[in-house]
N, C-alpha and C positions, 0 to 999 in steps of 0.2 A: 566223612565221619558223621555220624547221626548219634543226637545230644538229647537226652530224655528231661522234660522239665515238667513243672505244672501251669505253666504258664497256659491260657485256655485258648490265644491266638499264634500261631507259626509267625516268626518272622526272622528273615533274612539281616545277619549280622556283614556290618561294614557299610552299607548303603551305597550311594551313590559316591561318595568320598572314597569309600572302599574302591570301589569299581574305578575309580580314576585313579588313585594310588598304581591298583595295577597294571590298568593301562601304560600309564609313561613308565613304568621299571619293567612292563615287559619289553617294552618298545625296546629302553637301553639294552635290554636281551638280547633282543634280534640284531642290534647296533653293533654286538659281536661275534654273532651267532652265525653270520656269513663269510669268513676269514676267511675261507678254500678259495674263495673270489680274488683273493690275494696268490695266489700260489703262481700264477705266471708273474709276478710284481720282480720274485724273487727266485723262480727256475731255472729263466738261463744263468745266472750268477752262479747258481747252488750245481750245475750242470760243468760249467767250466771250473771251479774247483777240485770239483770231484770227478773230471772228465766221464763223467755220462753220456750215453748215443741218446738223441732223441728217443727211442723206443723205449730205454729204461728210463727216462724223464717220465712219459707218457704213463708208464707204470704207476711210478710214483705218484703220480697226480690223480691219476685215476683211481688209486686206493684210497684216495679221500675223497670221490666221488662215493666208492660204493661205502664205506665210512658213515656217510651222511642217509644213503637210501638205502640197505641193505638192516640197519638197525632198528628203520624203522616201527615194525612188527612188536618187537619183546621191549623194543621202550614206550611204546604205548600202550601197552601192558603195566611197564613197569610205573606210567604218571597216573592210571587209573589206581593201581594200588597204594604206590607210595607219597600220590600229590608230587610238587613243584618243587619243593625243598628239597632233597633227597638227591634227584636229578642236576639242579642247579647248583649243588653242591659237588656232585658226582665232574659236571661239565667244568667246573673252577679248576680241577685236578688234573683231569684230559687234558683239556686246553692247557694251558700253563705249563706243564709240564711236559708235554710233548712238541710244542716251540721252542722252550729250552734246549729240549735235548739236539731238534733239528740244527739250533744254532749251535751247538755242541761239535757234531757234525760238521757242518760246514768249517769251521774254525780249525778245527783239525785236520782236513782235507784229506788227502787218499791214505793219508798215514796213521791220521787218528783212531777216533771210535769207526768209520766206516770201513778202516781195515778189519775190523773182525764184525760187523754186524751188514754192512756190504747195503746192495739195493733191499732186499726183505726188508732190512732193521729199517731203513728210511722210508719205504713202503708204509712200513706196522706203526709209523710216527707220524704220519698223515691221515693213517684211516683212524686214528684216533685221534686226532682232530675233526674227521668228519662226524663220529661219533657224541663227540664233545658236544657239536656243534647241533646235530636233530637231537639229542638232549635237553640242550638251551632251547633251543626251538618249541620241542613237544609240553616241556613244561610251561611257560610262556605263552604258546595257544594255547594250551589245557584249560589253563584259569581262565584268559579270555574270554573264548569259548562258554565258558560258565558262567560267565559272567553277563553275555551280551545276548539277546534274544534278535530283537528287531533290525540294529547293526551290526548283524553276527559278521557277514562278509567286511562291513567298511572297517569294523575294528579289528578284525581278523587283517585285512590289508596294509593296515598302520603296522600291526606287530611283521608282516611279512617284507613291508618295505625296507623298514631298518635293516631287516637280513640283505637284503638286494642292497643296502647301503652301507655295507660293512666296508668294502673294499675301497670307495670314496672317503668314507671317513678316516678309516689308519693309512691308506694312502697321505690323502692331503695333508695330515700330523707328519707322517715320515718326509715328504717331502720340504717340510717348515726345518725337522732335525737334521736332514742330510748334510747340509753345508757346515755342519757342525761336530762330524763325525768323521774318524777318518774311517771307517768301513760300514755304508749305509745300509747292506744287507743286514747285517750282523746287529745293526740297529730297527730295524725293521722288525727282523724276530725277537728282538727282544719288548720291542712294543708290542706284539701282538700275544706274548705272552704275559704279560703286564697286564695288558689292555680288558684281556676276555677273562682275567683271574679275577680282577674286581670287579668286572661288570657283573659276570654270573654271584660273585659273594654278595654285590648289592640285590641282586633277585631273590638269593635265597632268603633275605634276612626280610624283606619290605613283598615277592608274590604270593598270595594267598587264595585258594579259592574258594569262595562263597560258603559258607558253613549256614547247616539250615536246625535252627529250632524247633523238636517234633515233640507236641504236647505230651505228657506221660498218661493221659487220661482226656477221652475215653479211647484213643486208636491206640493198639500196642504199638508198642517200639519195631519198626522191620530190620532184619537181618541186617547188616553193615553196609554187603554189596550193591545196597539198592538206597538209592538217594532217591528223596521226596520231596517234591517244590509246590510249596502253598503260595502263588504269590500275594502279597499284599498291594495295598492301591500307591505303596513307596514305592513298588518295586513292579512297575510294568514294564520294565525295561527286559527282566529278563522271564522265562517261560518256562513249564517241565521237560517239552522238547529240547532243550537247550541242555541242560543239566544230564540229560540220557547222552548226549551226543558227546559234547567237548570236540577238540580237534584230534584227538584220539584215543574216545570212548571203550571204555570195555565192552567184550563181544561179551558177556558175562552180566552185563546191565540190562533189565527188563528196560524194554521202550516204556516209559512214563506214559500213560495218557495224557492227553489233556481235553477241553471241553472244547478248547476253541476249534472253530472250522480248520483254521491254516492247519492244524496237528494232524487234519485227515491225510493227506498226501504218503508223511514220514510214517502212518502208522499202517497203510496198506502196503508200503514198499520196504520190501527186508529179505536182500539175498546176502548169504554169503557161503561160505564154505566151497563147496564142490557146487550147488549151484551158479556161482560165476564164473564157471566152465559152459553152462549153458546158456549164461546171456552174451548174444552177439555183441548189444551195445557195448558190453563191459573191454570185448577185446577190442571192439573198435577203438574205445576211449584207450587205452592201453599202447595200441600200436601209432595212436597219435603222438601222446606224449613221449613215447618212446623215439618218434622217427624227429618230434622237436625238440628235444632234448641232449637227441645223437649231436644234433647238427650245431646247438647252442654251446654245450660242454664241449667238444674238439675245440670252437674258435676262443674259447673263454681260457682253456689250460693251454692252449700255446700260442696265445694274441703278443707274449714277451717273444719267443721263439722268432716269428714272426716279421716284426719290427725288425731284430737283430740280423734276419737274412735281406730282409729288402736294403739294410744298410749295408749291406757290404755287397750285395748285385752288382753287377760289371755297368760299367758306364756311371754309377751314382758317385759322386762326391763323397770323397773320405769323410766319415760325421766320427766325432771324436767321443770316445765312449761316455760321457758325461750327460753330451743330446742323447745318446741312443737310451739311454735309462731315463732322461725324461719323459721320451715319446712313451715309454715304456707305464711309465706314473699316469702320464696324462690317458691314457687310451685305457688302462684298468679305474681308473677314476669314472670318465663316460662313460665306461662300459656298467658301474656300479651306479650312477646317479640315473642311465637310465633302465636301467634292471629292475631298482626303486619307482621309477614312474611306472615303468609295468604293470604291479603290480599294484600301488594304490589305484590308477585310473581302469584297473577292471575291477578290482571289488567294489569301486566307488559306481563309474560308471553302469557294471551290468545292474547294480542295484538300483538305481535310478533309473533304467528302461526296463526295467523288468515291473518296477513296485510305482513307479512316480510319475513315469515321463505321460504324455495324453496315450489314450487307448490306439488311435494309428499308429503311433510311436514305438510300441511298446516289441518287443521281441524276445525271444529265449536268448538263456546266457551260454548256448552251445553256441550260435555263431559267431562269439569272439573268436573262437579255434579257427576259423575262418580268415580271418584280418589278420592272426598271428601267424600262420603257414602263410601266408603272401608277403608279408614281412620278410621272411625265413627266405623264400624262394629271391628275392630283390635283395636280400645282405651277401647271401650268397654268391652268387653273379656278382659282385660287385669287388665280393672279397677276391676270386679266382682273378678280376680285372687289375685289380691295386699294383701298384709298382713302384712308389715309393712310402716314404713312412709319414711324407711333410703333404698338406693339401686334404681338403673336403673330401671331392669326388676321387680323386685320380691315388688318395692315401686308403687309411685304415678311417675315416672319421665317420662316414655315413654307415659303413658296415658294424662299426661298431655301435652305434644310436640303435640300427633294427635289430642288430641281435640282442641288446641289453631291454630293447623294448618286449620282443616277441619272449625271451626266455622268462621276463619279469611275467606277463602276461601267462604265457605255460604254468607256473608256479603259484601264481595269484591267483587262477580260478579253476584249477580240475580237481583240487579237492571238494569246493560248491558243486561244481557238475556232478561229481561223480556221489557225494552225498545227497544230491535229489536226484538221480536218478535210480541208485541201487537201495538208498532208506541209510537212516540213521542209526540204526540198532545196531548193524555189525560195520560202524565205517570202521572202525579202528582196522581192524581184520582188512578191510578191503581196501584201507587208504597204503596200507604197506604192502599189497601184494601188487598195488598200483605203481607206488614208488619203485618195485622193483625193475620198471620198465625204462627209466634214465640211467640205472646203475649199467643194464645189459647194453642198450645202444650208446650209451655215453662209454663205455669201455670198449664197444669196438670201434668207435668214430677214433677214439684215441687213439688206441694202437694200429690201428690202419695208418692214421695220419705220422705216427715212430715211423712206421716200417717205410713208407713213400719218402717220406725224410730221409730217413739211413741210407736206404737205396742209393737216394740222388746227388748225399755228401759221397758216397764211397767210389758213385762211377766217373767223377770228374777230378779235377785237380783243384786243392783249395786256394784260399787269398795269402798271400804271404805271411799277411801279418796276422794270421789266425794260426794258432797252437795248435786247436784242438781239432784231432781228425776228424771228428763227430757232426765239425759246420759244415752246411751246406751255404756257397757263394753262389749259387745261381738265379738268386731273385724267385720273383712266384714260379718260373719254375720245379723250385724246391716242394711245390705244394700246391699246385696249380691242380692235379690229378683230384688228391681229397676234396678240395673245391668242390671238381667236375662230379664227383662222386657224391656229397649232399645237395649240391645241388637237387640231383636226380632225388634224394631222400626226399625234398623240402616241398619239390613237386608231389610226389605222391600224398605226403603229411596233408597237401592241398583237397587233393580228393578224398581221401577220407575225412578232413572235415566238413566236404561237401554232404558227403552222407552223412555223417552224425548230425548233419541239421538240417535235413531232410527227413530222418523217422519220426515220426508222431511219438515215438516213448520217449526222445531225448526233448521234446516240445514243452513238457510239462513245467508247469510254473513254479517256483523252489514255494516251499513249505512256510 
């Protein structure tokens, strides 16, 4: 909003006080804005009441994959137009209310509400939680974003982490109430719809972006669409390159000038539309994230799945269904504490060898994508190796550290990449035709990984003391294939990141 006064000097209302207000309430933002990270917490549960096959599990879960990236295009549209409030309020609704109903669902089991709304209605109640949830997100960066010039990525990486620590934090709460409940699913969803109704109501009432004071004389007043940043010597922190961008800018917003040198970069680079058909880099980066994202989202939606067949594998010790939902907590907890480190220690770090570290030191922030597919390629391997649920090497524990590490990493910096390498002006436009590259490989990783599942419960004979047709008792077995099959993804995500930091266009130093 642009505000006419007589005032004869522009200055930026809230200051630094402002600027940290929103910092820590976006952060709680993000603290609930990552809940999809819970969905294997409470799958196979929601699976055996409802007797679901793997595939339609996979469905399910994957609708709130694309929930989350599939949105993101019209609601960064929607935070350019309508600000944080709006959204924040919008995601209190989604969320909340679509946890509800899933706990609705479950509680009633094949007889209740899923008897007439079936897998669809349980689908269409997770993608809007994913919805809910790049909502929370989008508004939350937005103001950031607006807020932060010089530590756009470090603060940007604080609001991202909290989402990578969504699933650690209502875990470890759920895990404090279980022993106090007699049905801990059913407590589960109802904290997380509790959880993300307040958090996002405290955003909407306390995130705010930057409001700028535009003299009434001598400049006229500019059209709405265009926000103008004068900064003051209070406020070097943030810049007009900053204010044009957000985390997702209108395609509709003139690039700001600015005077300072850094703005050259952002203000010669501006592809979007139909020309990101023609830049090569753009698909490279695309089929990156795409091929680390396949391989992060299968192990992250069925890590509960998972645990539940290595426990019932021939040769293993009966574990009484009580461990098997520990292992269950504890593995979606690391997988969330370090999904969180992910992504702080590349916002943090690439900005520190990129801006800080001595001039030998220093390096482009394309070749994290490098250290993250080798990651990727070693969880992998390791996963396909696993064969029980207890142990470092020999369980689920080190596969789960590099996946929470590499997917944290994925997420924490290819919006930075891909904002200096394609320009600021239309990221909005191009951060969501990016996102749509984990919706498509993260849905077929999944459902590949149903159908090899289904497969291998249907051509064997089950455990006795399993009901449901749908398990698979044959240990990795049951999923050894998927494995073998990202595997082969994690390697190639390797080479291409080898390229992408090898061209001299992805070399260039962020703005």
């Amino acid at each position: 909003m642009v505000i006419a006064t007589s005032s004869p000097t522009p200055r930026r209302l809230g200051g630094k006080e402002g600027r940290l207000v929103t910092l820590v309430f976006a952060t709680i933002v993000g603290l609930s804005a990552g809940t999809n990270y819970l969905f294997s917490a409470y799958a196979p549960q929601l699976a055996s009441r409802l007797a679901l096959s793997s595939t339609q599990l996979n469905l399910i879960g994957s609708a709130g994959n694309l929930g989350v990236y599939l949105s993101g295009i019209p609601i960064g549209r929607l935070v350019d137009r309508h600000g944080p409030t709006f959204l924040l309020i919008f995601s209190a609704v989604a969320l909340s209310s679509a946890y509800l109903i899933i706990r609705s669902i479950y509680f009633g089991g094949q007889d209740g509400i899923f008897s007439a709304i079936g897998v669809p209605g349980l689908a269409l109640m997770e993608m809007f939680t994913g919805i809910g949830s790049t909502a929370a997100l989008a508004a939350a960066g937005n103001a950031i974003a607006l807020s932060f010039k010089k530590t756009r990525a470090t603060a940007l990486s604080l609001v991202l982490s909290g989402f990578g620590l969504s699933a650690f934090f209502y875990s470890s709460i759920w895990r404090k109430i279980s022993p106090t409940t007699s049905d801990p699913t059913a407590a589960l969803l109802l904290l997380l719809a509790l959880g993300c109704g307040a958090s996002m109501a405290l955003g909407a009432i306390t995130i705010r972006r930057p409001a700028i004071i535009i003299p009434a004389t001598p400049a006229p007043v500019p059209p709405p669409s265009i926000v103008v940043n004068s900064p003051s010597p209070d406020d070097s922190e943030d810049d007009a390159d900053t204010i044009a961008a957000g985390l997702f800018p209108s395609e509709r917003t003139p690039l700001v000038r600015s005077n300072s040198s850094k703005s050259v970069h952002d203000e010669v680079i501006s592809v979007s539309g139909w020309g990101l058909a023609r830049e090569l880099d753009f698909w490279l980066l695309f089929v990156f994230n795409g091929l680390c994202s396949g391989c992060g989202l299968m192990y992250i939606n069925n890590v509960g799945t998972l645990v539940r067949t290595l426990a019932l594998s021939p040769g293993s010790s009966d574990q009484p269904p009580w461990h098997v939902a520990v292992q269950q907590a504890k593995l979606v907890s690391l997988l969330s504490v370090f999904n969180c480190l992910g992504r702080l220690l590349t916002g943090f770090l690439s900005d520190f060898m990129l801006h800080r570290a001595p001039a030998k030191w220093m390096f482009s922030r394309i070749w994290w994508n490098v250290s993250t597919a080798v990651m990727l390629v070693v969880a992998q391997i390791t996963i396909s190796r696993a064969s029980t649920i207890d142990g470092v090497w020999a369980g689920l524990t080190v596969p789960t550290i590099l996946v929470g590490l590499a997917h944290g990493s994925v997420f924490g910096i290819s919006g930075i990449i891909g904002l200096e390498r394609i320009g600021i002006k239309h990221f909005s436009g191009n951060n969501g035709v990016l996102a749509l590259a984990p919706a498509i490989f993260g849905q077929a990783t999944n459902l590949m990984f149903g159908k090899i599942y289904d497969h291998q419960a249907s051509q064997f004979s089950k455990h006795p003391s399993v009901l449901a047709a749908s398990t698979c008792t044959l240990g990795r077995d049951c999923h050894l294939l998927s494995f073998r099959i990202t595997t082969m993804m994690a390697v190639l995500a390797l080479g291409f990141g080898m390229v992408l930091s090898n061209r001299q266009s992805m070399k260039r130093r962020a703005a």
